[in-house]
SELOZA-97132 format. One record per residue (C-alpha): residue in one letter; chain; x, y, z. Coordinates in nm, 4 decimals, decimal comma. Example, Ala and Ser with C-alpha at 12.3 -4.5 7.8 and 13.67 -1.06 7.14 Angstrom:
REM SELOZA-97132
+----+----+----------+----------+----------+
! aa ! ch !        X !        Y !        Z !
+----+----+----------+----------+----------+
!  a !  A !   1,2300 !  -0,4500 !   0,7800 !
!  s !  A !   1,3670 !  -0,1060 !   0,7140 !
+----+----+----------+----------+----------+
This chain:
REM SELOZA-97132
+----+----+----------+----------+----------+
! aa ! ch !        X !        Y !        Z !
+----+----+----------+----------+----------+
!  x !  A !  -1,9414 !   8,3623 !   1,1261 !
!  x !  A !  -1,5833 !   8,2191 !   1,2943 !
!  x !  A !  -1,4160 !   8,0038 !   1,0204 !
!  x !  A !  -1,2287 !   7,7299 !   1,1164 !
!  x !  A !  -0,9885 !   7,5343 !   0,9435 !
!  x !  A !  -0,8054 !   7,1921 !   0,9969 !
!  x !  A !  -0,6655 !   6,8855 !   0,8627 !
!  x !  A !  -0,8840 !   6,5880 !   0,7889 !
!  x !  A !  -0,7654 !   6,4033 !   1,0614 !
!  x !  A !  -0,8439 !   6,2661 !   1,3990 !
!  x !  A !  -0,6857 !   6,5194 !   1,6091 !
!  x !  A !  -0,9657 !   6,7524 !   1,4929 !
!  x !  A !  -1,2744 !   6,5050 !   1,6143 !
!  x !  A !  -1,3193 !   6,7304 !   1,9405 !
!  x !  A !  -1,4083 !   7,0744 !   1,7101 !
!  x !  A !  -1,6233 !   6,7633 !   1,5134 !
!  x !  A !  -1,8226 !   6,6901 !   1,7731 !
!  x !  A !  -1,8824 !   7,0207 !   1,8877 !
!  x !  A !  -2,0263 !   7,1730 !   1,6331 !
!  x !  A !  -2,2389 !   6,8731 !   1,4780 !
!  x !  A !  -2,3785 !   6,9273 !   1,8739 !
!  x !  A !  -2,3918 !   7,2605 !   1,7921 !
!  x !  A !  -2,2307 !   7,3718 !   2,1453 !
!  x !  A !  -2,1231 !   7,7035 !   2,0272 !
!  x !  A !  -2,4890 !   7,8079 !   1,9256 !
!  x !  A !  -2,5996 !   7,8468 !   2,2730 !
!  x !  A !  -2,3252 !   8,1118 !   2,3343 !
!  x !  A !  -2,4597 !   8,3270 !   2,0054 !
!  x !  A !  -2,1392 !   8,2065 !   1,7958 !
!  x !  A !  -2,1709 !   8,1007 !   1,4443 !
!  x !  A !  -1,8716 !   7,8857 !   1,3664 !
!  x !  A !  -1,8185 !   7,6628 !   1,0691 !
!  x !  A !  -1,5499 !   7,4349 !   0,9864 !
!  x !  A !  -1,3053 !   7,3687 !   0,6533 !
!  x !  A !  -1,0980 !   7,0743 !   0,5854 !
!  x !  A !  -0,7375 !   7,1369 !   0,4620 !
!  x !  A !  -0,5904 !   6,8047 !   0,3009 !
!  x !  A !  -0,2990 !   7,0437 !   0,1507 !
!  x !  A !  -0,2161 !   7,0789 !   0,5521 !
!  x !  A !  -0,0315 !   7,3177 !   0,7263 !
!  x !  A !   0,0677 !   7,5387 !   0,4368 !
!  x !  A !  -0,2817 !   7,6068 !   0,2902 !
!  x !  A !  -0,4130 !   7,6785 !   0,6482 !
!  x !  A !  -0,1529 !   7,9669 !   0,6303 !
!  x !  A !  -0,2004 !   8,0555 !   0,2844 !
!  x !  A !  -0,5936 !   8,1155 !   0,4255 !
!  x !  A !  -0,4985 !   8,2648 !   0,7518 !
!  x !  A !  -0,2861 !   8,5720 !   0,5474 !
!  x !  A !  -0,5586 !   8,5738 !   0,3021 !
!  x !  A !  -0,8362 !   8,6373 !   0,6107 !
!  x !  A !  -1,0416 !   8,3282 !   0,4454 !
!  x !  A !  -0,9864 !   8,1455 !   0,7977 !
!  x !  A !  -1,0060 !   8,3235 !   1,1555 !
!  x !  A !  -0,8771 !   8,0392 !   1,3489 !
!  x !  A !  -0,6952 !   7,7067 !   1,2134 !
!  x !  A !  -0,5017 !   7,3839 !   1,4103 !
!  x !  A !  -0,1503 !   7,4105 !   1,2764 !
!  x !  A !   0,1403 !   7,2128 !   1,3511 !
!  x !  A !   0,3609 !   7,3921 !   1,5619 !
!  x !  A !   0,6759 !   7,3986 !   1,3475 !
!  x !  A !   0,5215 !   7,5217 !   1,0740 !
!  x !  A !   0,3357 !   7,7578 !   1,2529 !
!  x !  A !   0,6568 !   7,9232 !   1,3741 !
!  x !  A !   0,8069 !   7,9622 !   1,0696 !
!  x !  A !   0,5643 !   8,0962 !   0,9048 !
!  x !  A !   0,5075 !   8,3872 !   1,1625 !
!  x !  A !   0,8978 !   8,4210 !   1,1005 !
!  x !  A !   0,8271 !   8,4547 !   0,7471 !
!  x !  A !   0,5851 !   8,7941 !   0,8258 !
!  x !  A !   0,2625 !   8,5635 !   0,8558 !
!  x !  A !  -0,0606 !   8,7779 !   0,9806 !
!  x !  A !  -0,1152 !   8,5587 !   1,2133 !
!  x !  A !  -0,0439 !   8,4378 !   1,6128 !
!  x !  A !  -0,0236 !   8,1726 !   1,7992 !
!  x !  A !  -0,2628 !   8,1790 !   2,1118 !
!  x !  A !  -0,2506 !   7,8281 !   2,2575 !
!  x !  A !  -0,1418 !   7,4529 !   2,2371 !
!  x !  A !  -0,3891 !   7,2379 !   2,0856 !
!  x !  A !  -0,2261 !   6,9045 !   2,1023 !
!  x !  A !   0,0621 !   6,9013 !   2,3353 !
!  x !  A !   0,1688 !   6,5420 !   2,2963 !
!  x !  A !   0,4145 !   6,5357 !   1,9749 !
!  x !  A !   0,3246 !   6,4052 !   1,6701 !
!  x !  A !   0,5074 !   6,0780 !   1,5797 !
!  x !  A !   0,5697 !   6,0650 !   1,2192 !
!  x !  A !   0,6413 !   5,7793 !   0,9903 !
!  x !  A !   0,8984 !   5,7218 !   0,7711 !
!  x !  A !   0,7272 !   5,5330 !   0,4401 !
!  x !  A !   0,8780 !   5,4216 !   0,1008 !
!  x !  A !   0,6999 !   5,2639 !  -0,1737 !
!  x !  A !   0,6192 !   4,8982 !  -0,0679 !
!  x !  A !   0,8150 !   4,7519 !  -0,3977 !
!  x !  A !   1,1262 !   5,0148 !  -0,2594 !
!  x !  A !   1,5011 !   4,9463 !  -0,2267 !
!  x !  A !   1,5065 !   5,1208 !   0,0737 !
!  x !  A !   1,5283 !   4,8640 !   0,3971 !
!  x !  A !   1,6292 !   5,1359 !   0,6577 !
!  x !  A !   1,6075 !   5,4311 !   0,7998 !
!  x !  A !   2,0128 !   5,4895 !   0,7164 !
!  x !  A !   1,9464 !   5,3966 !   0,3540 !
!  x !  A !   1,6930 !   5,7245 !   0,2529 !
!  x !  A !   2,0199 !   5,9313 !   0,3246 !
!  x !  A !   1,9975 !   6,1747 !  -0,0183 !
!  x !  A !   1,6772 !   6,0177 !  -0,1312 !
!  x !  A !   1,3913 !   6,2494 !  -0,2464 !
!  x !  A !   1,0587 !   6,3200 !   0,0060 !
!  x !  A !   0,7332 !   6,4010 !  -0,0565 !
!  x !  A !   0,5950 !   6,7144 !   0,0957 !
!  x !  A !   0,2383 !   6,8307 !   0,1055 !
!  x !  A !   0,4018 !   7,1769 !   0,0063 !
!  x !  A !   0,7240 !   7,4117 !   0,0864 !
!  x !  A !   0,6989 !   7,5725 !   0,4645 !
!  x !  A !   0,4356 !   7,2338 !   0,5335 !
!  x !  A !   0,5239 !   7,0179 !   0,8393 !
!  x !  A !   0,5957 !   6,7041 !   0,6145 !
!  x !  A !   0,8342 !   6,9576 !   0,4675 !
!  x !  A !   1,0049 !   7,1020 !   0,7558 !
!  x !  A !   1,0063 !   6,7360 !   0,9831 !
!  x !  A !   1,2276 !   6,6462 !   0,7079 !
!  x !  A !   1,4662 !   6,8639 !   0,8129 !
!  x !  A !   1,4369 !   6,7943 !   1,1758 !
!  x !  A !   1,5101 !   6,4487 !   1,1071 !
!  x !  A !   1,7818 !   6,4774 !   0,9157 !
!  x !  A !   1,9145 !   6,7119 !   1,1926 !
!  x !  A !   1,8631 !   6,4310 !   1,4103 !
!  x !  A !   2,1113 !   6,2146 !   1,2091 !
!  x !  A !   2,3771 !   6,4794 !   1,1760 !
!  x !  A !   2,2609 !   6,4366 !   0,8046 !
!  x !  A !   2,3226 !   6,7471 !   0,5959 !
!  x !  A !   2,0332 !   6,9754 !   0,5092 !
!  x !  A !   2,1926 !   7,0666 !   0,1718 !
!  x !  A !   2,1158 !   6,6807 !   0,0931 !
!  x !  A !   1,7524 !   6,6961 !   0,1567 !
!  x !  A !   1,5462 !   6,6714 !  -0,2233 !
!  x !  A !   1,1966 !   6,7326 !  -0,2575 !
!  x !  A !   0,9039 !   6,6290 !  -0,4304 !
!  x !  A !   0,5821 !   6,8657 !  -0,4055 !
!  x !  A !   0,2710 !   6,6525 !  -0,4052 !
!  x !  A !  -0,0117 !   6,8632 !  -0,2289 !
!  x !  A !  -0,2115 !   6,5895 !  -0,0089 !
!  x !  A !  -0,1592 !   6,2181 !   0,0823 !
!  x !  A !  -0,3342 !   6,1205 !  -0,2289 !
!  x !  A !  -0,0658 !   6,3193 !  -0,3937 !
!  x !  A !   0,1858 !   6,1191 !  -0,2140 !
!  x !  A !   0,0701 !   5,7764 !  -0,3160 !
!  x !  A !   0,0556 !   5,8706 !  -0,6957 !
!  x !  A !   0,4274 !   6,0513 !  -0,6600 !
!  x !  A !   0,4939 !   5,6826 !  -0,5148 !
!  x !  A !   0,3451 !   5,4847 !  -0,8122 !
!  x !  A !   0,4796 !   5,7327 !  -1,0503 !
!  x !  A !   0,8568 !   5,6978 !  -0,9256 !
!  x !  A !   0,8909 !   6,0610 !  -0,8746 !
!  x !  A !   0,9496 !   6,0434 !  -0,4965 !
!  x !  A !   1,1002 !   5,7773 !  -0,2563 !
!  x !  A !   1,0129 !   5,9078 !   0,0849 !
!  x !  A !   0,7401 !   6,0578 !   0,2851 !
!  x !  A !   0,6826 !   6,1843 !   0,6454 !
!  x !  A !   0,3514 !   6,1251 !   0,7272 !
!  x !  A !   0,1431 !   6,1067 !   1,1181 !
!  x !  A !   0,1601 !   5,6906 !   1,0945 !
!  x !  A !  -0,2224 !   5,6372 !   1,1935 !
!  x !  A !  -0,3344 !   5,8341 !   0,8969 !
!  x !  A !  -0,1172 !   5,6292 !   0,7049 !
!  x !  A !  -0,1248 !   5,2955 !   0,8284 !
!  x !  A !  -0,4288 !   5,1959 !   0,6297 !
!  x !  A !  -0,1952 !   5,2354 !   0,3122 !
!  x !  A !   0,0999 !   5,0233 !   0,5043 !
!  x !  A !  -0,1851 !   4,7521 !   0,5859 !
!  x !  A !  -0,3095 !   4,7670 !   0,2296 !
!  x !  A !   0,0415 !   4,6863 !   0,0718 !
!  x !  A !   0,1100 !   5,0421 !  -0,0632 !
!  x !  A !   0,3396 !   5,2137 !   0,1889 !
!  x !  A !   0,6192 !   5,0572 !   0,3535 !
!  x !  A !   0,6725 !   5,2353 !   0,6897 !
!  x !  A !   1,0751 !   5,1674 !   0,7573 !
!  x !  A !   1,0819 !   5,3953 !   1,1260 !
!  x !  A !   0,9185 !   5,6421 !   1,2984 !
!  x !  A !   0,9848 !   6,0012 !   1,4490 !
!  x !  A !   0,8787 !   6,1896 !   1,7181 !
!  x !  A !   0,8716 !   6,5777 !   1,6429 !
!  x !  A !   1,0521 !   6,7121 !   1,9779 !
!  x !  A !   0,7721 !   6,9604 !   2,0673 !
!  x !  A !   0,3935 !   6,9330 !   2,0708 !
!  x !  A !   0,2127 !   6,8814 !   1,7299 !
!  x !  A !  -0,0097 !   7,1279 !   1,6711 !
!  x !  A !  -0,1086 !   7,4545 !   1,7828 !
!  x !  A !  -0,3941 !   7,7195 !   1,7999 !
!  x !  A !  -0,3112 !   8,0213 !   1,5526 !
!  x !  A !  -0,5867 !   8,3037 !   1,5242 !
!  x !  A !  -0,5080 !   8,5482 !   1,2041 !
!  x !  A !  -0,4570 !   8,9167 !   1,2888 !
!  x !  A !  -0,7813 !   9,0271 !   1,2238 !
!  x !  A !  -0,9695 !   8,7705 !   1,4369 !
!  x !  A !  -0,7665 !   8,9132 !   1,7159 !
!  x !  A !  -0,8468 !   9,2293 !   1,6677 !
!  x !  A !  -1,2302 !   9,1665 !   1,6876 !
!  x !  A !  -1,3030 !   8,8136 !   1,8064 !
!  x !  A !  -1,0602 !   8,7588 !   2,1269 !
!  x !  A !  -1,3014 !   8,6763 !   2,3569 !
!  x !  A !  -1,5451 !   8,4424 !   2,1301 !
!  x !  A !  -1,2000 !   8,2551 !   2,0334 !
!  x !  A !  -1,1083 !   8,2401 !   2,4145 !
!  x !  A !  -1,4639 !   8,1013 !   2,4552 !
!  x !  A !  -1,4200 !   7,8444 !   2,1783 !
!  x !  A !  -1,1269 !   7,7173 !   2,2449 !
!  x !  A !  -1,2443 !   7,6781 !   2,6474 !
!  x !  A !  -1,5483 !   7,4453 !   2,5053 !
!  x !  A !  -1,3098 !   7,2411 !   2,2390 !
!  x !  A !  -1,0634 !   7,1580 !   2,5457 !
!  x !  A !  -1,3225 !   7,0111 !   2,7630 !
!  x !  A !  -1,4871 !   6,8633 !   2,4726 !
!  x !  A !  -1,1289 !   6,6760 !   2,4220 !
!  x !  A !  -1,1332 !   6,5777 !   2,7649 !
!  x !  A !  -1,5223 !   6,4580 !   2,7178 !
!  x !  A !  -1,4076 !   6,2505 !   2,3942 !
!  x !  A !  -1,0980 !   6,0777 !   2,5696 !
!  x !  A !  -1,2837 !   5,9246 !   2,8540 !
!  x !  A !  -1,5886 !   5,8338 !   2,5858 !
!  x !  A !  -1,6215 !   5,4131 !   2,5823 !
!  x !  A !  -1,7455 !   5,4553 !   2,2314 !
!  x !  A !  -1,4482 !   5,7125 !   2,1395 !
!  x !  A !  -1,1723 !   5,4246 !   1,9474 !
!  x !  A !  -1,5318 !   5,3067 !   1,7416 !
!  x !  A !  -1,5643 !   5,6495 !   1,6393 !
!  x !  A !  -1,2311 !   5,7069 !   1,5200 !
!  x !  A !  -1,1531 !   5,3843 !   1,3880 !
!  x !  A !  -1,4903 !   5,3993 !   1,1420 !
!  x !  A !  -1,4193 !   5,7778 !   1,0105 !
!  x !  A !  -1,0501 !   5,7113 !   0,9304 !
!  x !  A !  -1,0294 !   5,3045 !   0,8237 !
!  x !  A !  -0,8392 !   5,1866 !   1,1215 !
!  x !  A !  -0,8804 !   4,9018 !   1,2823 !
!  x !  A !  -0,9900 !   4,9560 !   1,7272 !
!  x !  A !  -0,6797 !   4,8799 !   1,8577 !
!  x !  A !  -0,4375 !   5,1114 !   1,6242 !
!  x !  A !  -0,7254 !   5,3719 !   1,7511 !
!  x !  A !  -0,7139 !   5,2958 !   2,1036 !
!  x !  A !  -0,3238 !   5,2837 !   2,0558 !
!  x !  A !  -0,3464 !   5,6756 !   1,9108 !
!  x !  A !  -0,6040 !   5,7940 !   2,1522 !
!  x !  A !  -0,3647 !   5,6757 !   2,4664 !
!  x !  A !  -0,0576 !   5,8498 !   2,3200 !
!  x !  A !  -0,2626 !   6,2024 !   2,2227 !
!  x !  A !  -0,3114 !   6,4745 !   2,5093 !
!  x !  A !  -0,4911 !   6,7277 !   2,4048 !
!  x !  A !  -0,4579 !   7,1187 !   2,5358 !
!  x !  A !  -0,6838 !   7,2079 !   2,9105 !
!  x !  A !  -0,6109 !   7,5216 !   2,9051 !
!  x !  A !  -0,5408 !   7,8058 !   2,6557 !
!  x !  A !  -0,1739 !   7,9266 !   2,6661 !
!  x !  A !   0,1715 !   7,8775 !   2,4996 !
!  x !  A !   0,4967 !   7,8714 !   2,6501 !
!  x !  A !   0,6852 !   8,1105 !   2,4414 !
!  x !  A !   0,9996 !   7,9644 !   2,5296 !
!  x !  A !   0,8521 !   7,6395 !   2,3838 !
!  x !  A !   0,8236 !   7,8249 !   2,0609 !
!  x !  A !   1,1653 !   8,0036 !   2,0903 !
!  x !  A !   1,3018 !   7,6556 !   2,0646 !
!  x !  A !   1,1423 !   7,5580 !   1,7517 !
!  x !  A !   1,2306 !   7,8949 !   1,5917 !
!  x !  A !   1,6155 !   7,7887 !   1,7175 !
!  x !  A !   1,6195 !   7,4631 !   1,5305 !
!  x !  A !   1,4489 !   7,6384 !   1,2440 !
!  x !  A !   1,7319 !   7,8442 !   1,2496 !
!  x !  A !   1,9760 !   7,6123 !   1,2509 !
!  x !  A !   1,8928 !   7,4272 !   0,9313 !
!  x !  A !   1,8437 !   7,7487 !   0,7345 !
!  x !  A !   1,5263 !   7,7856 !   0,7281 !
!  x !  A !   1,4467 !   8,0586 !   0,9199 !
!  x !  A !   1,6959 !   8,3287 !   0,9701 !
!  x !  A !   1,8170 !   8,4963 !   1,3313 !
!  x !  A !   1,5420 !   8,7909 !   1,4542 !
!  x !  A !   1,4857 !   8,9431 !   1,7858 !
!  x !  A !   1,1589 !   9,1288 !   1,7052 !
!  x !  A !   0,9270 !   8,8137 !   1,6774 !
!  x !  A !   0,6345 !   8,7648 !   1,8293 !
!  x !  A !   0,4860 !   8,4208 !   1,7907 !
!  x !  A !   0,2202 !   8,4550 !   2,0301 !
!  x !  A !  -0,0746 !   8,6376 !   2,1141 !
!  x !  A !  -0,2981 !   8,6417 !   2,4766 !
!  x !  A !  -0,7016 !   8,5777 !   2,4528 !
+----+----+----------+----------+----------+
């Protein structure tokens, strides 16, 4: 059995459809798949742990946590337009602006999480000091909204479609948006998948890319989203024009090199030449 993990969110529909089709079965692969609300983190946590063989992680924390001695590789793109983040407050907040959160305390799904590490890129963006950066630890977006109502956090990165339900509903106030400046997630397989499923991943992934393809050209595709996640068609049509999913497997390791720079330079990961992020199928 191939175990495959991912966030409960749209991106992931394509590996949805697939196996509720069940695609793989006709090329003898068992695969099943496990939601991660806790994110990018827990998908690690699993991926050391050999309780996942293959999960969609975003690509920033994918990097560091290879830099960190993860058993794991990267061995593809998944989702190579970037993720666009938004910035939320509570809806009753002080906070009008982006420039006003300088110093304030985030929410993060956990440490090493890309709600977690986006924080830092953002501030970077700003020429805001990382040393100012506080943070609240809150586990999921559920977690978020009761740090929110219970005044223990005052900001939280979050991919605005999955959020915008709470912004419509009066919860969250989104105040700006950011763009992560690479592509949003990526394919990581963990050490021992590698060593004895390489070609049924290579396989997998092949079928999941031209499912993608299948599901953005589908007329009935925006219902489909828009019904599983709360959102209304045209904030779904609106996210399914601005997402490109992966045709090929690959990574540019230079790509990756980049992110592992700006990881650097906030701290957070320190200065190696011996990494290897990637992996070939």
């Amino acid at each position: 059995m191939m175990n495959i993990g991912g966030v409960p969110e749209h991106f992931n529909l394509p590996w949805h459809r697939l196996l509720a089709a069940g695609l793989l079965g006709r090329d003898g692969i068992e695969a099943q798949w496990q939601d991660f609300p806790g994110g990018t983190g827990a998908m690690i946590s699993a991926l050391n742990d050999d309780a996942i063989d293959v999960a969609m992680l975003l690509t920033e924390g994918a990097v560091l946590g290879i830099g960190k001695g993860g058993r794991f590789r990267i061995v593809s793109l998944y989702v190579e337009s970037p993720l666009i983040w938004g910035i939320h407050v509570p809806a009753e907040s002080a906070f009008t602006d982006v420039e006003s959160i300088r110093g304030a305390r985030y929410a993060i799904s956990r440490f090493g999480s890309g709600s977690h590490l986006m924080c830092y890129a953002h501030a970077r963006s700003r020429d805001w000091p990382a040393a100012s950066l506080r943070f609240e630890v809150v586990g999921t977006l559920d977690g978020a909204v009761e740090a929110f109502a219970a005044g223990r956090a005052d900001v939280f990165l979050w991919e605005k479609f999955m959020t915008k339900p709470l912004v419509d509903s009066g919860r969250f106030r989104r105040i700006g948006e950011f763009a992560a400046p690479w592509p949003a997630f990526v394919v990581a397989v963990s050490e021992r998948a590698l060593g004895n499923r390489r070609q049924d991943i290579a396989l997998v992934l092949e079928r999941v890319f031209a499912e993608a393809e299948a599901f953005r050209a589908d007329a009935a595709a925006c219902e489909e989203i828009a019904a599983r996640f709360g959102l209304d068609r045209a904030d779904a049509a609106q996210w399914l024009a601005a997402t490109r999913w992966a045709r090929r497997v690959g990574v540019e390791t230079s790509m990756l090199d980049d992110v592992a720079g700006l990881l650097g330079a906030v701290g957070l990961l320190p200065p190696s030449r011996d990494r290897v992020f990637c992996a070939a199928l």
